[in-house]
Every structure is written in C-alpha cells, then in structure tokens.
mmCIF file as gemmi writes it, N, C-alpha and C atoms, coordinates in Angstrom:
data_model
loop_
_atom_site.group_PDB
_atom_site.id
_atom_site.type_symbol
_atom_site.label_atom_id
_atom_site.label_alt_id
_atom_site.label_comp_id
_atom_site.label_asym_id
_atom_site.label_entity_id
_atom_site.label_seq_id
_atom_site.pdbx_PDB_ins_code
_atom_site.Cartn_x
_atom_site.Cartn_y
_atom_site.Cartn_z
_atom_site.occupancy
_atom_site.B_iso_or_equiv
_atom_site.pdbx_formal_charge
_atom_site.auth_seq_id
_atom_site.auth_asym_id
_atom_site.pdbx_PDB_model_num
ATOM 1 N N . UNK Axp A 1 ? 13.483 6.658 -10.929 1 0 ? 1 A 1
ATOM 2 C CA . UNK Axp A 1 ? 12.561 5.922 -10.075 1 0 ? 1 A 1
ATOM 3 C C . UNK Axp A 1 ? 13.338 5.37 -8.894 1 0 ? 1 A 1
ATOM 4 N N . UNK Axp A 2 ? 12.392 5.54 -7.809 1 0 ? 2 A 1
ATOM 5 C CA . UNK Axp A 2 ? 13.57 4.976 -6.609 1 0 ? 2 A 1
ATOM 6 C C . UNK Axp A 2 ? 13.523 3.106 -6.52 1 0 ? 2 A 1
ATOM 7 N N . UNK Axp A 3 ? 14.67 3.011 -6.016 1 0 ? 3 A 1
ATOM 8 C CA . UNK Axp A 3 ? 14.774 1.54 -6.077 1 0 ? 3 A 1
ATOM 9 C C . UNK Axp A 3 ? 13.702 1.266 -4.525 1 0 ? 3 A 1
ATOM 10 N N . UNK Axp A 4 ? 13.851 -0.371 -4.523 1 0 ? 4 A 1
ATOM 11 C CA . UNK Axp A 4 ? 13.296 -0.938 -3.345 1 0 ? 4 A 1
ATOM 12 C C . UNK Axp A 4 ? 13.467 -0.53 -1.689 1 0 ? 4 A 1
ATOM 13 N N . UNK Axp A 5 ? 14.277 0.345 -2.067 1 0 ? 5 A 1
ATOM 14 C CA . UNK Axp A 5 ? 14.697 0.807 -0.299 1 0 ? 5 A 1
ATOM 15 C C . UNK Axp A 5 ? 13.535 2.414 -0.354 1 0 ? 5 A 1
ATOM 16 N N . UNK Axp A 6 ? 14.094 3.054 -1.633 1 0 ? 6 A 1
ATOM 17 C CA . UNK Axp A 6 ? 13.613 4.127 -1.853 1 0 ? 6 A 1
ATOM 18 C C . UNK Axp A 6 ? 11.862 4.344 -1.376 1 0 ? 6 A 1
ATOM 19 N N . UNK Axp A 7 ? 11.15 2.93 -2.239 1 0 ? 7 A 1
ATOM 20 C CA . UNK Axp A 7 ? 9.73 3.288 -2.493 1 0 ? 7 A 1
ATOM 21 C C . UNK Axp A 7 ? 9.465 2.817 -1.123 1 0 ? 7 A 1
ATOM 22 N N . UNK Axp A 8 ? 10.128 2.265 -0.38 1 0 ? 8 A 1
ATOM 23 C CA . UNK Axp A 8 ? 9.938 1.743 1.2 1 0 ? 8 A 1
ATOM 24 C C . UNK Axp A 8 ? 9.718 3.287 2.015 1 0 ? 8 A 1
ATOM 25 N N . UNK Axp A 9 ? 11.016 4.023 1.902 1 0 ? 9 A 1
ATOM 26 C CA . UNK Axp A 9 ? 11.14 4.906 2.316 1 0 ? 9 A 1
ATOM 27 C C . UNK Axp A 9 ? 10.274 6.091 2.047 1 0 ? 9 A 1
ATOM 28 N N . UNK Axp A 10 ? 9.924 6.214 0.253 1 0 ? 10 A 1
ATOM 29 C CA . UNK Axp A 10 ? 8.6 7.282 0.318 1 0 ? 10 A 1
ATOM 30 C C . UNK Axp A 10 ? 7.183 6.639 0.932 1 0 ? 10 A 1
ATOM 31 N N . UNK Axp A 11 ? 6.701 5.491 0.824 1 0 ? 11 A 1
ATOM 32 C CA . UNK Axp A 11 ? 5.646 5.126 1.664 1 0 ? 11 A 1
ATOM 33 C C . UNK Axp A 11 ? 5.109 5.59 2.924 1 0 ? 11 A 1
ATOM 34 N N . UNK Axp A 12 ? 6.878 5.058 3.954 1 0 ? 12 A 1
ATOM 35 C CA . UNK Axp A 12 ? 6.406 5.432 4.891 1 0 ? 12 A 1
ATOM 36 C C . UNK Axp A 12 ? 6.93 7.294 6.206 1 0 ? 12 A 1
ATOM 37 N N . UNK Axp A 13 ? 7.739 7.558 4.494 1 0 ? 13 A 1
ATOM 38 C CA . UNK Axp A 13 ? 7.967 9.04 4.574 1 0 ? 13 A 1
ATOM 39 C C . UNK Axp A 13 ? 6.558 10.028 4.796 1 0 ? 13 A 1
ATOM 40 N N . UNK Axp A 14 ? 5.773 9.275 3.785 1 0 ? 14 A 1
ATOM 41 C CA . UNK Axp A 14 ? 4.15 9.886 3.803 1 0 ? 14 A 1
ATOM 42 C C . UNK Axp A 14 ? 2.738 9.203 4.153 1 0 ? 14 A 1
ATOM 43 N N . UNK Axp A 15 ? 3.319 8.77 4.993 1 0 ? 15 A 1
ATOM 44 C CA . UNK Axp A 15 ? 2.45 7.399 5.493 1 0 ? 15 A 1
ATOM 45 C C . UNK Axp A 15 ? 1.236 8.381 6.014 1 0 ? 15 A 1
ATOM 46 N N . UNK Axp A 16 ? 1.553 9.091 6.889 1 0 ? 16 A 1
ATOM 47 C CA . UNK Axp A 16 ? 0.306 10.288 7.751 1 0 ? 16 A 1
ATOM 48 C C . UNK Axp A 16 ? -0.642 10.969 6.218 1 0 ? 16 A 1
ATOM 49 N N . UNK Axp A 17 ? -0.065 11.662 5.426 1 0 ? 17 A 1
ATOM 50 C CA . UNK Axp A 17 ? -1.303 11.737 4.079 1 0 ? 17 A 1
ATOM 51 C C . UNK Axp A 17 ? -1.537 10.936 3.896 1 0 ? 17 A 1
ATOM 52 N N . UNK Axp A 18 ? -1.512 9.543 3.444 1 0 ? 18 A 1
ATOM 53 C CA . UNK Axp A 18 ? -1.685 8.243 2.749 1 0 ? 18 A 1
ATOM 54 C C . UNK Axp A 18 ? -2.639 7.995 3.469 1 0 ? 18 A 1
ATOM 55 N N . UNK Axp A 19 ? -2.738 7.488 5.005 1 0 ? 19 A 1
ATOM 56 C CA . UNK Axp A 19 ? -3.663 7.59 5.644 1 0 ? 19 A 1
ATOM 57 C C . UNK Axp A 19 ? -4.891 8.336 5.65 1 0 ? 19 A 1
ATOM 58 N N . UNK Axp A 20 ? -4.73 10.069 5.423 1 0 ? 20 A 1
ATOM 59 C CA . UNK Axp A 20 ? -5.568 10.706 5.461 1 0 ? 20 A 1
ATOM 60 C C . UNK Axp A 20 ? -6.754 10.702 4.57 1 0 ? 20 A 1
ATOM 61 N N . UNK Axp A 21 ? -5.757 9.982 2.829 1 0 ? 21 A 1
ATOM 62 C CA . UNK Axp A 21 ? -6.101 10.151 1.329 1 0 ? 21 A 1
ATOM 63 C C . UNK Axp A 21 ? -6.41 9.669 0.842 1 0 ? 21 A 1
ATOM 64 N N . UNK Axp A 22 ? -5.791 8.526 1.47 1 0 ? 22 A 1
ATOM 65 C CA . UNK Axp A 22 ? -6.256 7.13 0.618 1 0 ? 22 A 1
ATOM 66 C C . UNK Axp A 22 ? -7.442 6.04 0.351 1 0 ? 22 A 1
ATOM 67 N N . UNK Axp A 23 ? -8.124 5.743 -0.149 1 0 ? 23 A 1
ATOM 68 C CA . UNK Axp A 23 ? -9.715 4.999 0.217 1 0 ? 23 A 1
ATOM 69 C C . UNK Axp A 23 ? -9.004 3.76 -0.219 1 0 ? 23 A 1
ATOM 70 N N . UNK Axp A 24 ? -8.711 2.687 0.848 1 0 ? 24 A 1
ATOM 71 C CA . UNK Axp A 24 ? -8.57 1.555 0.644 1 0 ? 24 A 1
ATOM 72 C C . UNK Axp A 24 ? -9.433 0.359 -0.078 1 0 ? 24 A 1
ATOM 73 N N . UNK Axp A 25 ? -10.643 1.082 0.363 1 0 ? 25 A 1
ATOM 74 C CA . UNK Axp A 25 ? -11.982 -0.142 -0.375 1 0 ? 25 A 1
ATOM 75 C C . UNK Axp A 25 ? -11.859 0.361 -1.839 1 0 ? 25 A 1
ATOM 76 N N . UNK Axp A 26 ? -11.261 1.224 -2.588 1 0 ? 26 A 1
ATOM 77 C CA . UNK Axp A 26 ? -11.126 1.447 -4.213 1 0 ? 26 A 1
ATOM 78 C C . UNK Axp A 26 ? -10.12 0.525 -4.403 1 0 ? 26 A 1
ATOM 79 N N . UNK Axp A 27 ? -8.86 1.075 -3.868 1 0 ? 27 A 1
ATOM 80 C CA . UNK Axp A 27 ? -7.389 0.521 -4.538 1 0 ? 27 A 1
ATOM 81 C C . UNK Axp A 27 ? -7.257 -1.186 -3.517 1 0 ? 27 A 1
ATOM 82 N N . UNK Axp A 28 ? -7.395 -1.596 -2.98 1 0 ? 28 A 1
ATOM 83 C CA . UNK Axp A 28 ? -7.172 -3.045 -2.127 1 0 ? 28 A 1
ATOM 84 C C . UNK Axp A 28 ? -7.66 -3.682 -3.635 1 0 ? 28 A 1
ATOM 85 N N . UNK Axp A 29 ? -8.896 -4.229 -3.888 1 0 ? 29 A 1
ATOM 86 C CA . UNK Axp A 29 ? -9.222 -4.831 -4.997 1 0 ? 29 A 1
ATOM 87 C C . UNK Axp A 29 ? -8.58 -5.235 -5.801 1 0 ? 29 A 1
ATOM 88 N N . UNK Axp A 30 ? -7.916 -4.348 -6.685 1 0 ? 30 A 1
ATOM 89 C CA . UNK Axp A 30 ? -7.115 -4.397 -8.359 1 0 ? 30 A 1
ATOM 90 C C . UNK Axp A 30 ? -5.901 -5.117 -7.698 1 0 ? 30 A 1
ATOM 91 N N . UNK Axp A 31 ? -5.6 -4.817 -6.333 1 0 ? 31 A 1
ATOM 92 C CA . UNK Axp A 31 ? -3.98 -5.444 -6.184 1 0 ? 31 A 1
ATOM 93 C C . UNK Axp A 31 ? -4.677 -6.661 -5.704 1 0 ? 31 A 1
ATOM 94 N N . UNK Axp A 32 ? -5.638 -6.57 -4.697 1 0 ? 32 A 1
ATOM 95 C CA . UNK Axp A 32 ? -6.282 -8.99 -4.383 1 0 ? 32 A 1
ATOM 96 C C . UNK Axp A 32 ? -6.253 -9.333 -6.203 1 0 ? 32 A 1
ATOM 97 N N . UNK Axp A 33 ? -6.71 -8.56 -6.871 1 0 ? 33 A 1
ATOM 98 C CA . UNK Axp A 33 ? -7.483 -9.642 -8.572 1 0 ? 33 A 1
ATOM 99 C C . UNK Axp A 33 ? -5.982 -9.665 -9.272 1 0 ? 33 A 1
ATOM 100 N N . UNK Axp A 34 ? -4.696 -8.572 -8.827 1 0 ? 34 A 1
ATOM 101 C CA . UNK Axp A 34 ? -3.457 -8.695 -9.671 1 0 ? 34 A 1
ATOM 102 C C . UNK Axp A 34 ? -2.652 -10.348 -8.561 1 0 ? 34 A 1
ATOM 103 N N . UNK Axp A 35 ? -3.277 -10.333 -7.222 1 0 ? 35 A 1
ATOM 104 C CA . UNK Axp A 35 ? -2.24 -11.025 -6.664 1 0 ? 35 A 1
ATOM 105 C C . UNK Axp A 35 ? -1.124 -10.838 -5.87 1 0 ? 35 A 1
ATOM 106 N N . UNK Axp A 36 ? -0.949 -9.622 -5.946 1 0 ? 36 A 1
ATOM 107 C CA . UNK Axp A 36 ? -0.332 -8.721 -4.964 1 0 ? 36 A 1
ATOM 108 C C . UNK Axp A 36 ? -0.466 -8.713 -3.634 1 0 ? 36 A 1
ATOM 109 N N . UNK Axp A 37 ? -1.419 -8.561 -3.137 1 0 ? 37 A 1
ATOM 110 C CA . UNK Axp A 37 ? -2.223 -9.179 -1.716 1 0 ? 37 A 1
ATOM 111 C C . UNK Axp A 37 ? -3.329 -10.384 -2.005 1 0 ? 37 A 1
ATOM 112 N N . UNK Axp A 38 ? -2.875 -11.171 -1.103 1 0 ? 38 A 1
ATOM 113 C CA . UNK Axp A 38 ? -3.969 -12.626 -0.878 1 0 ? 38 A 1
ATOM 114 C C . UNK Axp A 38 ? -4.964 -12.421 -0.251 1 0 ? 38 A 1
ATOM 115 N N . UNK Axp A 39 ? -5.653 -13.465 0.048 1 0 ? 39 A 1
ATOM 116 C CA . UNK Axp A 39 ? -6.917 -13.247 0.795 1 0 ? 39 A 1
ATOM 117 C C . UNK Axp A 39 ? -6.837 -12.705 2.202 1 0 ? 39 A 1
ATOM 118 N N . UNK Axp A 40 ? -6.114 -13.967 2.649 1 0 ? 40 A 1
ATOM 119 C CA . UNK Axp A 40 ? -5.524 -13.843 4.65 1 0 ? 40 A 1
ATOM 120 C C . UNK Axp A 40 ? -5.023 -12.264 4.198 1 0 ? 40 A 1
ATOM 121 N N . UNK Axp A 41 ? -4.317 -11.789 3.785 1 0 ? 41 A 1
ATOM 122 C CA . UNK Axp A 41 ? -3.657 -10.442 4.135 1 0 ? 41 A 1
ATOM 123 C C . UNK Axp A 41 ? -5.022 -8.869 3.874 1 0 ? 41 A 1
ATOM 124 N N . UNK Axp A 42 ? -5.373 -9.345 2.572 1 0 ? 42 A 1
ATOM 125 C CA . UNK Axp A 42 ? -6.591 -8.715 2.549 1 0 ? 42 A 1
ATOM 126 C C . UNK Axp A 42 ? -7.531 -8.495 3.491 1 0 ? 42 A 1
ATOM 127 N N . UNK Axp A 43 ? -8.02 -9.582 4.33 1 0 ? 43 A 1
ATOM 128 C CA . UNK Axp A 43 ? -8.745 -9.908 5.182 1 0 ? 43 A 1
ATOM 129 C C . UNK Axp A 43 ? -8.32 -9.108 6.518 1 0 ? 43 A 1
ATOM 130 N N . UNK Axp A 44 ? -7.201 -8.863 6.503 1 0 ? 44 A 1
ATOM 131 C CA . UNK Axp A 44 ? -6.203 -8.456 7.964 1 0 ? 44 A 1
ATOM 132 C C . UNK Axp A 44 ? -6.347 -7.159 7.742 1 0 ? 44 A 1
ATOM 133 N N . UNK Axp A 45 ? -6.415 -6.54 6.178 1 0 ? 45 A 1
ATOM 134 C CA . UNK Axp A 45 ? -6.379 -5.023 6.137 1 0 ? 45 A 1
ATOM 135 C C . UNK Axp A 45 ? -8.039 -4.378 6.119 1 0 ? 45 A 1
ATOM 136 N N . UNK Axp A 46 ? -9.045 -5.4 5.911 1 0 ? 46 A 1
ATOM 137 C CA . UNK Axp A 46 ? -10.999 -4.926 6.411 1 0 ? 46 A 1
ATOM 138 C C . UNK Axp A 46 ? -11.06 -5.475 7.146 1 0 ? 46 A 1
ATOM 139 N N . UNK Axp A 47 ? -10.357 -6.383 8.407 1 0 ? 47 A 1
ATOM 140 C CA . UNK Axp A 47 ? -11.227 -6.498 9.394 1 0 ? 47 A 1
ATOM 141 C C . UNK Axp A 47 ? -11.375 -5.111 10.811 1 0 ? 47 A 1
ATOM 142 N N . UNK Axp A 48 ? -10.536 -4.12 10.346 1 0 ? 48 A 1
ATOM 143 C CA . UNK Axp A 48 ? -10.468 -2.762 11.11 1 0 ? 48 A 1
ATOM 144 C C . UNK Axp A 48 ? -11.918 -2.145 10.684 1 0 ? 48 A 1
ATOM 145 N N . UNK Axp A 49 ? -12.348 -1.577 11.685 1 0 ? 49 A 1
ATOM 146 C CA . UNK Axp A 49 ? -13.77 -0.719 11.354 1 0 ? 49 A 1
ATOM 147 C C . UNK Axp A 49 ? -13.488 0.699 10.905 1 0 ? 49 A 1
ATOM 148 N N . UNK Axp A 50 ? -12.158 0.681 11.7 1 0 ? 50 A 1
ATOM 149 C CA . UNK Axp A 50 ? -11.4 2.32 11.536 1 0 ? 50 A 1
ATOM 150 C C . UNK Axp A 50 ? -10.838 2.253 10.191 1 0 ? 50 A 1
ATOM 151 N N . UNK Axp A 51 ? -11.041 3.372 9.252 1 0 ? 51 A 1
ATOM 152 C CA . UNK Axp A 51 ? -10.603 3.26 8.029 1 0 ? 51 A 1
ATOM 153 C C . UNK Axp A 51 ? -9.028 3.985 8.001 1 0 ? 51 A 1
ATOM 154 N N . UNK Axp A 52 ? -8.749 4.523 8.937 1 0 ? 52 A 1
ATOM 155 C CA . UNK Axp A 52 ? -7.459 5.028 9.286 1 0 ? 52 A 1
ATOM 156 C C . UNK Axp A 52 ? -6.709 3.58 9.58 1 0 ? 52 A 1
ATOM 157 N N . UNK Axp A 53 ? -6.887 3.022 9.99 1 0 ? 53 A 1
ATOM 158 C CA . UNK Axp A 53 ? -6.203 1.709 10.861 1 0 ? 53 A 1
ATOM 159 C C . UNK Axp A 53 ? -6.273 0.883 9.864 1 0 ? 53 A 1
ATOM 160 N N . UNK Axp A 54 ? -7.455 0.919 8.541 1 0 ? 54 A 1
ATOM 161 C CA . UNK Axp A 54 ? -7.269 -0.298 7.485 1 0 ? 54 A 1
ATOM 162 C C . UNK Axp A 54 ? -6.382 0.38 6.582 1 0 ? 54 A 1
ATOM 163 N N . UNK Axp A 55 ? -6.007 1.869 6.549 1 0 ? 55 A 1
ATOM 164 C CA . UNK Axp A 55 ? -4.763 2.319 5.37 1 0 ? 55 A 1
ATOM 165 C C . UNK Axp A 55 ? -3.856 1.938 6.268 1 0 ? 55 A 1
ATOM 166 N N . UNK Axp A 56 ? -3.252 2.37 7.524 1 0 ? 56 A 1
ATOM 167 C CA . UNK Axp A 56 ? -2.334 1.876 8.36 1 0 ? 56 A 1
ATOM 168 C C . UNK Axp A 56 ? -2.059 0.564 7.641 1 0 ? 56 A 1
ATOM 169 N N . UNK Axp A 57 ? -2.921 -0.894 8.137 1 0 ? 57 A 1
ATOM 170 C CA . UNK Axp A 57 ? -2.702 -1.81 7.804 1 0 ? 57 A 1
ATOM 171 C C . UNK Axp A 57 ? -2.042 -1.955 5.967 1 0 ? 57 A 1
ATOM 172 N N . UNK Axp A 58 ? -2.555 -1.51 5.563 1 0 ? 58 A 1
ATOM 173 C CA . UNK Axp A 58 ? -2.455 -1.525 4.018 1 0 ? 58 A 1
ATOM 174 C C . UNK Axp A 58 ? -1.063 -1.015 3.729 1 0 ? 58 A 1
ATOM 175 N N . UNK Axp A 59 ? -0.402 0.015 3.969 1 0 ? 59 A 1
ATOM 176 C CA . UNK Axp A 59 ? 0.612 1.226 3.692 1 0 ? 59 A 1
ATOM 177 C C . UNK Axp A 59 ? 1.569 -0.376 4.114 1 0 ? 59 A 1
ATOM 178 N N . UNK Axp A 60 ? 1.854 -0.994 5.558 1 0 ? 60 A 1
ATOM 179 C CA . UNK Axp A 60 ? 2.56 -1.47 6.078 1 0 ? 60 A 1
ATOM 180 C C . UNK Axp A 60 ? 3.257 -2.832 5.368 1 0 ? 60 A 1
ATOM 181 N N . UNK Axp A 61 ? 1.853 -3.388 5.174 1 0 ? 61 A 1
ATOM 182 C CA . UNK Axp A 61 ? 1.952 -4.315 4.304 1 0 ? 61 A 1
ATOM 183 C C . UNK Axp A 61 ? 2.422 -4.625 2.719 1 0 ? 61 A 1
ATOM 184 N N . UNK Axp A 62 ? 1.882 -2.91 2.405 1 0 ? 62 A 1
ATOM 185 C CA . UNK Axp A 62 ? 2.805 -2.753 0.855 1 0 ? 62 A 1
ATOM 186 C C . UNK Axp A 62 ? 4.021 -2.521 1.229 1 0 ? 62 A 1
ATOM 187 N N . UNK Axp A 63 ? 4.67 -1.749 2.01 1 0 ? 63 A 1
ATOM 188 C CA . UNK Axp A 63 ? 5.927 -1.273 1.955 1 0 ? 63 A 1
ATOM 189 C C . UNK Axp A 63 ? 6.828 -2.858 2.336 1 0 ? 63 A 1
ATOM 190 N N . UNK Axp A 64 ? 6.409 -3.927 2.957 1 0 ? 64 A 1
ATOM 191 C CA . UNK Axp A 64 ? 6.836 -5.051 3.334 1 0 ? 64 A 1
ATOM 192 C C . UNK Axp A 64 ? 6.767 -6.01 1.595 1 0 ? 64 A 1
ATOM 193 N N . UNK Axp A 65 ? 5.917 -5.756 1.278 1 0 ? 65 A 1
ATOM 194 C CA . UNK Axp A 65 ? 5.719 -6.168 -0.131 1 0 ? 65 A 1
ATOM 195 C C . UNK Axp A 65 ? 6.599 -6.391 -1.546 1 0 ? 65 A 1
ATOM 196 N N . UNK Axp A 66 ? 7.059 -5.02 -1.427 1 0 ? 66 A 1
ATOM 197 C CA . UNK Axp A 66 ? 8.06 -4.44 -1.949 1 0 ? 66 A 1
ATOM 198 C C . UNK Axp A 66 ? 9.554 -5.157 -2.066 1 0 ? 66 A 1
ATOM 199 N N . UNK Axp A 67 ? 9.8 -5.354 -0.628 1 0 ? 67 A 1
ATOM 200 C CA . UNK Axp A 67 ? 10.792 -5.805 -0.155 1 0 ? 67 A 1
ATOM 201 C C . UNK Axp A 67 ? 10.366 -7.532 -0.683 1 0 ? 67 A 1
ATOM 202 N N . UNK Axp A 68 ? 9.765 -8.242 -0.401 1 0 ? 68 A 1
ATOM 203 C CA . UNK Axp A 68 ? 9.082 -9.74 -0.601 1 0 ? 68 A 1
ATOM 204 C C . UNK Axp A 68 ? 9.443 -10.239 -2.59 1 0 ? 68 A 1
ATOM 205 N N . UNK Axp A 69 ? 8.546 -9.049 -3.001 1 0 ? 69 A 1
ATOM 206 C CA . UNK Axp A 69 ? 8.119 -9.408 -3.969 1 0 ? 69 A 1
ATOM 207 C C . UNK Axp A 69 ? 8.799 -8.43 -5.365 1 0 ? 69 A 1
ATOM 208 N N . UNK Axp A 70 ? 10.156 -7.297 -5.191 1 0 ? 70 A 1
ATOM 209 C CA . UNK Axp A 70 ? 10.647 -6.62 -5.917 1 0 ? 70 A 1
ATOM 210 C C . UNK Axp A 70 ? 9.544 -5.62 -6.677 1 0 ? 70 A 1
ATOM 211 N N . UNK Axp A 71 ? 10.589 -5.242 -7.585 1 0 ? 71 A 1
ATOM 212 C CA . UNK Axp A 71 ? 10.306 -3.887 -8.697 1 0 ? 71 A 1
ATOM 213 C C . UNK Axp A 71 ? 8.924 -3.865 -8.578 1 0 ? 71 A 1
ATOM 214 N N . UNK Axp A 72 ? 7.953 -4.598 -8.967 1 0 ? 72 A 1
ATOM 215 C CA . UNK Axp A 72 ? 6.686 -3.866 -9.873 1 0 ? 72 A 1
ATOM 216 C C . UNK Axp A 72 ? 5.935 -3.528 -8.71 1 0 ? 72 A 1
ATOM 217 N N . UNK Axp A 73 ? 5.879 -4.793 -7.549 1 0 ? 73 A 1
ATOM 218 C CA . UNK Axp A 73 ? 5.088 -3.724 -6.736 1 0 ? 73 A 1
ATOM 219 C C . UNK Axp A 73 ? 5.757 -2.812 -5.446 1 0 ? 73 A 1
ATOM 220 N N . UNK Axp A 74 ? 6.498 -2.786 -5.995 1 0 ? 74 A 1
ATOM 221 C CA . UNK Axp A 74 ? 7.756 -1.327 -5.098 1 0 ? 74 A 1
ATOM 222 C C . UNK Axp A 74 ? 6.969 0.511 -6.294 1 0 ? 74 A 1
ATOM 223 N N . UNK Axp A 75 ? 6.946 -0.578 -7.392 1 0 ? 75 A 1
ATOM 224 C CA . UNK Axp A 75 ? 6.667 0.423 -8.728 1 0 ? 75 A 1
ATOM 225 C C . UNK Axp A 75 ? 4.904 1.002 -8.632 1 0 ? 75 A 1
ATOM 226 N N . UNK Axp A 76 ? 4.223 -0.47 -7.882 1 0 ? 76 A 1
ATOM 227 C CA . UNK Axp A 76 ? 2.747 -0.024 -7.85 1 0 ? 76 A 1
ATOM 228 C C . UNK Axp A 76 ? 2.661 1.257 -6.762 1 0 ? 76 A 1
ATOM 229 N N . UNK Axp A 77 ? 3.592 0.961 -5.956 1 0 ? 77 A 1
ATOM 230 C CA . UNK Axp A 77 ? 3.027 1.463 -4.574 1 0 ? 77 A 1
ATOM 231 C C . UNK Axp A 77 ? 3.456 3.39 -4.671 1 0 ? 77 A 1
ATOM 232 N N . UNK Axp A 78 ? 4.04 3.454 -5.602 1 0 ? 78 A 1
ATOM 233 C CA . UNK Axp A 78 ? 4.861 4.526 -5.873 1 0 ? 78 A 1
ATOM 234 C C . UNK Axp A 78 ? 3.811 5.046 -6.623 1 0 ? 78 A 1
ATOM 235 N N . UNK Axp A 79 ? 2.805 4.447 -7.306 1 0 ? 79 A 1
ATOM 236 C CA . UNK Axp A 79 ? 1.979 4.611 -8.512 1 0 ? 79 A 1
ATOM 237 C C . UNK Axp A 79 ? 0.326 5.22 -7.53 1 0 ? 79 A 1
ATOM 238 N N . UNK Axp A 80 ? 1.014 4.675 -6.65 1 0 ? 80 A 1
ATOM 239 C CA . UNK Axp A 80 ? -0.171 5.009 -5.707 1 0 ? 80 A 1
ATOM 240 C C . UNK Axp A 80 ? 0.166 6.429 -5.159 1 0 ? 80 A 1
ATOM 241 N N . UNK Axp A 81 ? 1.495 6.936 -4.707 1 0 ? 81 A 1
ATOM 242 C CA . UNK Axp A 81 ? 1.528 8.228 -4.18 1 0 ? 81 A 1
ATOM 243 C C . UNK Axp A 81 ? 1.287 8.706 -5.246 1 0 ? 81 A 1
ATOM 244 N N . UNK Axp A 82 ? 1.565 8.824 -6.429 1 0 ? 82 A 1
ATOM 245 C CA . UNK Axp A 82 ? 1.492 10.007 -6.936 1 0 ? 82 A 1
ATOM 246 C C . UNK Axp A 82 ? 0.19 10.159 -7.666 1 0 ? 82 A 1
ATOM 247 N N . UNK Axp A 83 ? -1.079 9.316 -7.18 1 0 ? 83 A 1
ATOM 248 C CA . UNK Axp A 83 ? -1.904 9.506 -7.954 1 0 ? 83 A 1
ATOM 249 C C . UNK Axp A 83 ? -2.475 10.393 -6.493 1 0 ? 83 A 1
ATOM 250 N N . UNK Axp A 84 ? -1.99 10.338 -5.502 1 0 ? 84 A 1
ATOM 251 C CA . UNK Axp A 84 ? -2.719 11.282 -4.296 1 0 ? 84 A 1
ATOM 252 C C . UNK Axp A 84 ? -1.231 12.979 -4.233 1 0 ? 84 A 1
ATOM 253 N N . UNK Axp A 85 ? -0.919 12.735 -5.616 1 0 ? 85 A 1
ATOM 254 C CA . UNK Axp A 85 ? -0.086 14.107 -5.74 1 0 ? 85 A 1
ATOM 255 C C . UNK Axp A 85 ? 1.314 14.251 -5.283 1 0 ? 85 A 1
ATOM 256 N N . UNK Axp A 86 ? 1.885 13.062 -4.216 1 0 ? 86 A 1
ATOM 257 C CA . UNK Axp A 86 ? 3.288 12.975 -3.533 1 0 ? 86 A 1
ATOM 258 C C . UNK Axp A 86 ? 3.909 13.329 -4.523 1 0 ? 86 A 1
C-alpha cells in the first residue's frame, strides 16, 4: 500500500478519470457522516453547479486530507480509485 506521499501522488496521477468517474453526490456523504470532511468543506465541494469542478474540488481536498489527517484517509482515498478500477 502506498504511504501518504504515494496515495497523494495516485490521486492526483489520475485526477482527469476521477473527474470523469466519479459521482461525488454518492461518495461525499459516508466521508461528511465518517468526519472526514466537515460541513464548510463539504459545502465548498456542492456549491459548483459543474459536476466536473465539484470532483475537482473533492479529489483536491482529499489528497490535502491525507496529508492533515494520515493513514486511513490516505487509505480511503485509495479505496476510492480502485473501486473506479485504477
């Protein structure tokens, strides 16, 4: 498993699919109710109309996350590529 630099680095290695793949209004949720993202930050990643621009927001903010808050959610975010196949 890659460490904290690593899952930084696959994030935004595949940031352009992630964008393409990702439905933020599914996965945002489980990480606001785990605590992972707060409200204010939540709020920063739906107030975009563009759903490209709210994964943008989202991708950026996890990969910063990572770094903040260590292993598990360096571990979520990793959990997230590979459920879109990375």
């Amino acid at each position: 498993m890659a460490g904290k630099g690593g899952a930084r680095y696959l994030l935004m290695k595949h940031k352009p699919q992630i964008i393409r793949e990702l439905d933020v209004s599914r996965t945002l949720p489980p990480l606001v109710n785990r605590g992972i993202f707060n409200y204010s930050e939540e709020q920063e990643i739906v107030q975009h109309t563009d759903p490209r621009r709210r994964t943008e927001t989202f991708v950026d903010l996890l990969s910063m996350k990572g770094l903040q808050l260590g292993t598990p959610v360096v571990y979520y975010g990793l959990s997230i590529l590979r459920g879109l196949g990375l």
